[in-house]
N, C-alpha and C positions, 0 to 999 in steps of 0.2 A: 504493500500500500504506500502511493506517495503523499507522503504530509508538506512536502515542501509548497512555501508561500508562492505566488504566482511575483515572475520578475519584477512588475511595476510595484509590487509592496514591500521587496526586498532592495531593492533599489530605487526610491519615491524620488532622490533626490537629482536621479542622473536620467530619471524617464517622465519627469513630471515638465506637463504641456501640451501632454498628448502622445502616441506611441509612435516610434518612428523605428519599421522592421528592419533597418538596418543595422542601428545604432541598437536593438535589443538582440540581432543574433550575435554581434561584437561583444557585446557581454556576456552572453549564454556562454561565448566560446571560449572566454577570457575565465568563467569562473569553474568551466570545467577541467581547463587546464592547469589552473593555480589549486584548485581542492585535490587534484590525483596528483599532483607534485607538492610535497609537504615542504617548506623550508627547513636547512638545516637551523637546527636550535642554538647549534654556535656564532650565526648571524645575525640573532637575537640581540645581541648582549654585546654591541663592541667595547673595549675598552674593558675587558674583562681581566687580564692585567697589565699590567704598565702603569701608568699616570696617566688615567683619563681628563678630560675636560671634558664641560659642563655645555652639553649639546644646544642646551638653549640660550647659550651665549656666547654665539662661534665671534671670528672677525668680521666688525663691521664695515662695511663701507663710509666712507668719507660723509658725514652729516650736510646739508645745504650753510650750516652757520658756522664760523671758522670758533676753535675753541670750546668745543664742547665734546661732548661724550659721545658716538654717537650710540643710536639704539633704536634704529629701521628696520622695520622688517619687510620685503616684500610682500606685497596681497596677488590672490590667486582665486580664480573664478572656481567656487567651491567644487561643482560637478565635475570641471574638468580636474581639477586637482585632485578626486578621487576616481578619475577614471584614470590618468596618467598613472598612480600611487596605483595602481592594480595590472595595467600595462609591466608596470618598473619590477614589480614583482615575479609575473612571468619571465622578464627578460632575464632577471638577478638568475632565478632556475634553471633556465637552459645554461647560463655562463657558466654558473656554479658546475653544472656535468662536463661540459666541455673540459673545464679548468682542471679538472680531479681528474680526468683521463690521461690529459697533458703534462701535469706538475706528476704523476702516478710514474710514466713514461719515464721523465725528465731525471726522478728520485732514480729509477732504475739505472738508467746510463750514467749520471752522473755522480755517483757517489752520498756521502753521507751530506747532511745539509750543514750549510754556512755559517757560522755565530749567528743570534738576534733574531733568527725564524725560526726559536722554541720559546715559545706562550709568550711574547712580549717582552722578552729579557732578551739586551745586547750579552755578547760575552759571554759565554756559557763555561766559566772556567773559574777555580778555586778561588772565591773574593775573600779579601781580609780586610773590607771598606770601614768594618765598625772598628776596627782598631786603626786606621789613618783616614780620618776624614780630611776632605780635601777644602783648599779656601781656593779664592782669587783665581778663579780657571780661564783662562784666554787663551783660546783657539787660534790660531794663525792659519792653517790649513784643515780641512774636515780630517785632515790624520794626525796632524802635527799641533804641538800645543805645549803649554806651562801651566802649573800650579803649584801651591806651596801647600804643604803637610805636615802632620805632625803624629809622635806614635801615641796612643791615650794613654802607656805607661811610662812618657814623657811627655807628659803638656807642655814644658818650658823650649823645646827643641823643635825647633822648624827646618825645616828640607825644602829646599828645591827640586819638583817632581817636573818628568817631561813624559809626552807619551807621542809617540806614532803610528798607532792604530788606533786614531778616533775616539782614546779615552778607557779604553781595556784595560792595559797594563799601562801605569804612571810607573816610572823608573826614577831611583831616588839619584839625581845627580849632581850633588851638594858633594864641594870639596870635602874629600873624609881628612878628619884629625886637622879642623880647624876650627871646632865649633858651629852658632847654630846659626840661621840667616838673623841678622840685628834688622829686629822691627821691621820698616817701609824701605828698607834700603837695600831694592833690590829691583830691576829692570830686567823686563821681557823685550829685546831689543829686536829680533827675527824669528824664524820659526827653527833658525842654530844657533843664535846670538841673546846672551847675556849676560847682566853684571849684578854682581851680590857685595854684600859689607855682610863678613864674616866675626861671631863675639867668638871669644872664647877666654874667658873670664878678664883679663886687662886688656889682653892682644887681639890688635884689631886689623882683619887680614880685609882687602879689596880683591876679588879675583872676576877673571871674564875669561869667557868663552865663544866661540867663532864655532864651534860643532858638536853642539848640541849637547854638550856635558863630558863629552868623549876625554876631553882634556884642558887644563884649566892656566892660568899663566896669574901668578900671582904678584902684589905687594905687601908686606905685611911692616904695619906699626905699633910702634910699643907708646906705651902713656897715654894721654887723653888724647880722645876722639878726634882730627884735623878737621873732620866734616861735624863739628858738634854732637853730646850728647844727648841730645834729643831726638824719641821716635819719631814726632813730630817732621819728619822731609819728605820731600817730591822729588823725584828724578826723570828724566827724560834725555835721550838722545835721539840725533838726528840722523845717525851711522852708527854704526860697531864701535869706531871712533870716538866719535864725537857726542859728548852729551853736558847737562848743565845736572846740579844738584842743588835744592833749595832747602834751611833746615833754619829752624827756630833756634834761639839762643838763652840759652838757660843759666843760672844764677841759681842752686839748688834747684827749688821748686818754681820758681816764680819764672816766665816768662821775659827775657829783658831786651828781646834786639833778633834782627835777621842777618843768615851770613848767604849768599849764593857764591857756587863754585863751576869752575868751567873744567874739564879733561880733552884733553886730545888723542889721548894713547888707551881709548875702551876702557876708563876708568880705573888704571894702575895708580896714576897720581890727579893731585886734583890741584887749580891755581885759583886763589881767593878773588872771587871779583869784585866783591863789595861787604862790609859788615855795617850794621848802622844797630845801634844801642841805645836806650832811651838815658837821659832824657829829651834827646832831638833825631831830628832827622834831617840830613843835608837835602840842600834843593836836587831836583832831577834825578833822585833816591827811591828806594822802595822805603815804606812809613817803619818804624822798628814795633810798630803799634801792633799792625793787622794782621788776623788771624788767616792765612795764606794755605791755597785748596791746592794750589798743583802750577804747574809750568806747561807749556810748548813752544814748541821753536817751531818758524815754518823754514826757514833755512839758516844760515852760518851766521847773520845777522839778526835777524827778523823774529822775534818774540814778545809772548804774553806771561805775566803772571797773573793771577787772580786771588780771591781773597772773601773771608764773609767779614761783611761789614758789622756784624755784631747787631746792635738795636738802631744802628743808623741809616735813615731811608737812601742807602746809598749803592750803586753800582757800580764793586771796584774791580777795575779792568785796566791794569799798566803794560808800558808795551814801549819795547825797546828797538833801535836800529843800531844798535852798536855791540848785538854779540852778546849783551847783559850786562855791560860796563854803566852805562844811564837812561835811566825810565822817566816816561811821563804817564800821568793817568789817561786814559782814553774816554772819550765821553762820550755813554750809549744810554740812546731814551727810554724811559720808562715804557712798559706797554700799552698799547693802546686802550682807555676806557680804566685807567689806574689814574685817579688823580693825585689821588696820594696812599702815603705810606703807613701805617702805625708797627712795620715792624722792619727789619732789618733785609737783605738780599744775600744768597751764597751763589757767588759766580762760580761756576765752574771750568776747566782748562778747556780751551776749543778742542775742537778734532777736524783737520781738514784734511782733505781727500785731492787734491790738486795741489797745485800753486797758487790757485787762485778761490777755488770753494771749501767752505767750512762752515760748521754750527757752534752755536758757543750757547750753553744751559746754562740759564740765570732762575733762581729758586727764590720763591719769598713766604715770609714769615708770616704778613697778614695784612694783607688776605694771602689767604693760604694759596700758592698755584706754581705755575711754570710756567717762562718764556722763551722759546729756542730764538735765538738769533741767529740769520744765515749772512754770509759775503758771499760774493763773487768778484772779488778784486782783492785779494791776496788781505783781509781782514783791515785796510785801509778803512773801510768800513761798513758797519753793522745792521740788518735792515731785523725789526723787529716782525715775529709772526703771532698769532692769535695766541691769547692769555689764557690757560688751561686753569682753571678754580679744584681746587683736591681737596673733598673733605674730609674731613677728622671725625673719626668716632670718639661719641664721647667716654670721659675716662681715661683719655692720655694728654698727655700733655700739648694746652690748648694751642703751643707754639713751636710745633714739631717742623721742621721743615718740610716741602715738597719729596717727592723721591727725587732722585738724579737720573734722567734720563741718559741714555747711551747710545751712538748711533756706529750701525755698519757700513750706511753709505748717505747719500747727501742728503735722501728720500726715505730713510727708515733708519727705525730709532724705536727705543723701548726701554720699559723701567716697570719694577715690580710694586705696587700695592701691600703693604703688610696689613696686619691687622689694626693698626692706628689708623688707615685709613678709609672710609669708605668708596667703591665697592671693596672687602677687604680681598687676598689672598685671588687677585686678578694681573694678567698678563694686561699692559696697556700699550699699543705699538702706534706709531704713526707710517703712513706709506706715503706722506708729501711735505717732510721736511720740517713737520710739528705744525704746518698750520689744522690737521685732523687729525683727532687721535680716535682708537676705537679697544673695544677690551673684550676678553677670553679668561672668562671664572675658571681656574683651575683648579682643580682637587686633589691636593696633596696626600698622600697616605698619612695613619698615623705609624709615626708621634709627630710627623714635621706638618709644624706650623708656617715655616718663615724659607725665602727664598733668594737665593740670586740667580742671576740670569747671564748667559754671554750666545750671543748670537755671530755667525759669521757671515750669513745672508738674509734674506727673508725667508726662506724657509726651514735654514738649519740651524739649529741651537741647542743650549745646554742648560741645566739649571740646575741647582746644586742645592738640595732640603733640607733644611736643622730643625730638631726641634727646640721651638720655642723663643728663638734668638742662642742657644747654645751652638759653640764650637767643637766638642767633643765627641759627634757622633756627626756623620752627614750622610746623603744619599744622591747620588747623580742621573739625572735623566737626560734622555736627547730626543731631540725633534726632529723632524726632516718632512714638515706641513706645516712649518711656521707658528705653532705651540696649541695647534687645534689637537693633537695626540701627541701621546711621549712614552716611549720606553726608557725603564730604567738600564742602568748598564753596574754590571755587575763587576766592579772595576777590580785588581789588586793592584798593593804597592810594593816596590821589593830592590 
């Protein structure tokens, strides 16, 4: 006996208007062939493991109003969209047998399968991740990369880790028997090149590398610090050569003066360019005041320092043509639709991608938000883009800063969301240079609550889990869909 409802009542929506025999045997034929092919139940469920994200909050497209969030959803003519959604289904079915006959074949001839195509996990090989968790990971090539380490049954001891397969294995390649990397001082220069300041209890060793940790060329100095002791510095070079080193200047505890330094020989020695001490500052000087974010150079001349101006409505951005011998402040406008200030700005160091194009992240206090600054004339100067407003949940502290956006090319850029901020524990990218930004709710596992992120394109990237704001445990995932999915990788260090 057939109990089944007649078409038009099983489907009111796609046949309502009137009967039209065409469009009813297209269905008939569509629901005979989706009900005798059952879908696999593992197609059910993407995102089953790895690090899913939150389907209903993929990447948006660019909003009509510059600076804001967006949060458009296409519309869709209801009937057709559940007749396409029943189409898609059939199609999904037949691919799915094709595919299983093919990949069936494919396993046959070709041997055993690849890393990262068993259940969502990169790496299928013995991790030791909860005893070295990873910080500061920057990619240079999808294979090639740095990060710094530490073992949990030494917290006080950092390592310089490199890897060349995408993050798998991190290779410890810190000069051995010279102590541990000192604090910030320490430069990812190439994807073979870099420079470390070595402690090892008085003695303080400089060494660099040109291949990849293979082998190291050292200087080492006895007594106090030449580059000051404070963790407190910035480093940048412009070559394997060539770079500058900027560090606060300490009196005990108390903060008193800035010193910058120049190297010509990949950071074996270093020549003092400038120190300034309170209680002055000479003209055409960096301030011995300002609390100082980072440096760039765009060539052997031509540099920036930056600086958070603390509680003053100010925009500090100095900028040299002599190499870093004498600075002037640069003068860049507020954002548009900011009349004023009630709280302080952290400039952060540009990033340019030419000779001539660059973004420079300027962060403010309050109102709370973000403004990329872009050139196209070698940072001569600054055109501001749409003001990004970032709220705070309440219960943290009401004058957090912005996050710090980050960019991999002129057109995209991206910064993490924690929990202090509303939406919290969101991906937020832009795809035109920060005048649009759009966001992607991720779902961390537990225990990690808190993230950082390092991307090398728009679609490839990393991101690195703690819980809670701790450094003691960490977890690494990658992307390769722009942070719409993410497997973890099951990394070791050794």
């Amino acid at each position: 006996m057939n109990n089944k409802q007649p078409l038009s009542a099983r489907y009111p929506d796609l046949l309502a208007g009137g009967s039209d025999p065409a469009l009813s045997e297209l269905i008939e034929d569509l629901e005979t062939l989706y009900t005798s092919q059952p879908l696999p139940a593992r197609l059910t469920r993407p995102g089953e493991s790895g690090l899913p994200t939150d389907r209903r909050s993929t990447f948006i497209p660019p909003a009509p109003q510059a600076g804001t969030l967006a949060s458009s959803k296409p519309r869709r003519h209801r009937s057709w969209a559940r007749l396409n959604a029943l189409a898609a289904v059939v199609f999904t079915t037949l691919l799915v047998g094709t595919l299983v006959a093919t990949f069936a074949l494919a396993r046959r001839n070709a041997g055993p399968a690849s890393p990262g195509t068993n259940a969502g996990v990169l790496c299928q090989t013995q991790t030791n991740a909860a005893r070295f968790p990873l910080g500061d990971v920057h990619m240079m090539t999808d294979s090639t990369g740095w990060a710094v380490s530490r073992s949990v049954n030494n917290p006080d001891h950092f390592e310089l880790v490199r890897t060349v397969d995408g993050g798998c294995h991190w290779k410890i390649v810190t000069p051995a028997n010279h102590g541990s990397l000192f604090a910030s001082h320490y430069a990812y220069i190439s994807e073979s090149a870099a420079w470390v300041e070595l402690l090892d209890g008085q003695k303080i060793t400089y060494a660099r590398t040109t291949d990849g940790g293979a082998s190291w060329q050292f200087a080492v100095s006895s007594g106090p610090d030449p580059l000051a002791s404070s963790s407190g510095a910035s480093v940048t070079f412009l070559t394997p050569e060539s770079g500058w080193l900027l560090s606060e200047i300490f009196q005990g505890t108390k903060r008193t003066g800035v010193a910058l330094y120049r190297t010509v020989d990949g950071g074996l020695s270093w020549q003092k360019l400038l120190e300034n001490t309170l209680p002055s500052t000479p003209g055409g000087s960096l301030p011995a005041t300002a609390f100082y974010t980072g440096l760039t150079f765009l060539n052997q001349s031509t540099g920036w320092v930056t600086a958070d101006a603390g509680g003053a409505p100010d925009i500090l951005l100095y900028l040299t043509f002599d190499g870093g011998k004498s600075w002037e402040k640069q003068h860049v406008l507020m954002p548009q639709g900011i009349s004023r200030l009630d709280g302080g700005t952290i400039v952060e160091p540009p990033q340019f991608f030419s000779d001539r194009d660059g973004v420079l992240p300027v962060l403010f206090w309050s109102p709370s938000g973000l403004c990329v600054y872009v050139t196209h004339d070698g940072g001569e100067n600054w055109q501001r883009t749409a003001f990004l407003p970032i709220a705070q949940n309440p219960g943290f502290d009401a004058y957090l800063p912005a996050p710090v956006p980050r960019f991999a090319s002129m057109n995209f850029g991206w910064f993490w969301q924690g929990a202090q901020f509303r939406p919290s524990h969101t991906l937020v990218v832009t795809h035109d240079g920060g005048q649009h930004w759009g966001t992607s709710k991720v779902t961390l596992p537990a225990p990690y609550v808190d993230a950082t992120l390092d991307f090398l394109s728009e679609q490839v990237g990393w991101l690195i889990g703690q819980p809670g704001g701790s450094t003691t445990t960490s977890a690494l995932f990658k992307t390769t869909d722009g942070g719409q999915t993410w497997q973890r990788v099951a990394y070791s260090v050794s």
